[in-house]
C-alpha positions in Angstrom: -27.2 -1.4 -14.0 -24.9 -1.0 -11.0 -21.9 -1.1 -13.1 -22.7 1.3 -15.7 -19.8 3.5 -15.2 -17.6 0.9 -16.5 -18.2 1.3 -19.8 -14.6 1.8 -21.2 -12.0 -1.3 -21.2 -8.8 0.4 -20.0 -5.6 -0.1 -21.8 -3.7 -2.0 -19.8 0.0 -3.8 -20.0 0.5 -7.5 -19.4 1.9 -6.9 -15.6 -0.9 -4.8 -14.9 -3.6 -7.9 -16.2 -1.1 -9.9 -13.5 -1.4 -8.1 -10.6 -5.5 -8.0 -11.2 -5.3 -11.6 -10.8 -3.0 -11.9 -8.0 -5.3 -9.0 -6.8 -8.0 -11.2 -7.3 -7.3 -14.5 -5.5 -6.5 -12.4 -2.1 -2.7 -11.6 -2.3 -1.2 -8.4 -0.3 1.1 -6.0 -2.1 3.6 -7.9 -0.2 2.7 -11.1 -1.1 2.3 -10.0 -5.1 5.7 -8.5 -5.0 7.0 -11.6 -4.1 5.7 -13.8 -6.2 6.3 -11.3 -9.0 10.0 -10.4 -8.2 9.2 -7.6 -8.1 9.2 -4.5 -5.0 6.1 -3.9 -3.5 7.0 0.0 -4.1 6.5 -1.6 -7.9 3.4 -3.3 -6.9 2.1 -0.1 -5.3 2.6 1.8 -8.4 1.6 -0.7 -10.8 -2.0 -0.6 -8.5 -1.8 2.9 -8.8 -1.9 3.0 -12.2 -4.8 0.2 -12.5 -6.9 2.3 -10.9 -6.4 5.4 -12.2 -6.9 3.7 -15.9 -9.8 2.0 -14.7 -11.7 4.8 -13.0 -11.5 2.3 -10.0 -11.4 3.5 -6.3 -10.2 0.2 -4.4 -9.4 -3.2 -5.0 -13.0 -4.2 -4.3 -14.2 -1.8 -7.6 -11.8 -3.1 -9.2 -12.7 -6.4 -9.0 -16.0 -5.5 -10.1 -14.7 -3.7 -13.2 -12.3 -6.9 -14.0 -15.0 -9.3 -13.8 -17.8 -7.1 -15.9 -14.8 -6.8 -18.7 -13.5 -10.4 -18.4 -10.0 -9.8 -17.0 -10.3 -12.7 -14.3 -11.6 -15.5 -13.9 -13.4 -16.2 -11.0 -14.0 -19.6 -9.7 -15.5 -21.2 -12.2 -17.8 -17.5 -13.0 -16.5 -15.1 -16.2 -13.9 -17.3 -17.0 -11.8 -16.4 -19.7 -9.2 -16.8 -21.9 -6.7 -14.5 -20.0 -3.9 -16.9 -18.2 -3.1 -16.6 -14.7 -0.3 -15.1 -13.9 3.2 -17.8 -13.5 5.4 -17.9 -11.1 
């Protein structure tokens, strides 16, 4: 299986599960530090983090590892009970 390595769900905070899904429907830093009130130095960290907790390279891996563990939802595809973010 191509996605073997992700076999450990990461513990991650509630802002970090927000900026997957902002991740995930195609927003810049920018654009998620905006919509988050939030700077995008915040944004860069907070991405930082993600990916150092989820053993994740770039936003594309990433992606992948949210999807396989049902973090986003994905039009329509591993939908889930995880709410997107408001704002």
């Amino acid at each position: 299986m191509i996605l073997k390595k992700f076999n450990n769900v990461a513990s991650l905070s509630d802002r970090e599960i927000q900026v997957i899904e902002l991740v995930s429907i195609g927003l810049t830093n920018n654009e998620i530090a905006e919509k988050l009130e939030i700077s995008k130095r915040t944004v860069d960290n907070h991405l930082s983090n993600i990916l150092e907790k989820t053993k994740t390279g770039n936003r594309v891996q990433l992606l992948n590892w949210a999807l396989y563990w049902g973090k986003v939802c994905l039009n329509d595809v591993n939908c889930c009970a995880v709410p997107l973010a408001q704002k």
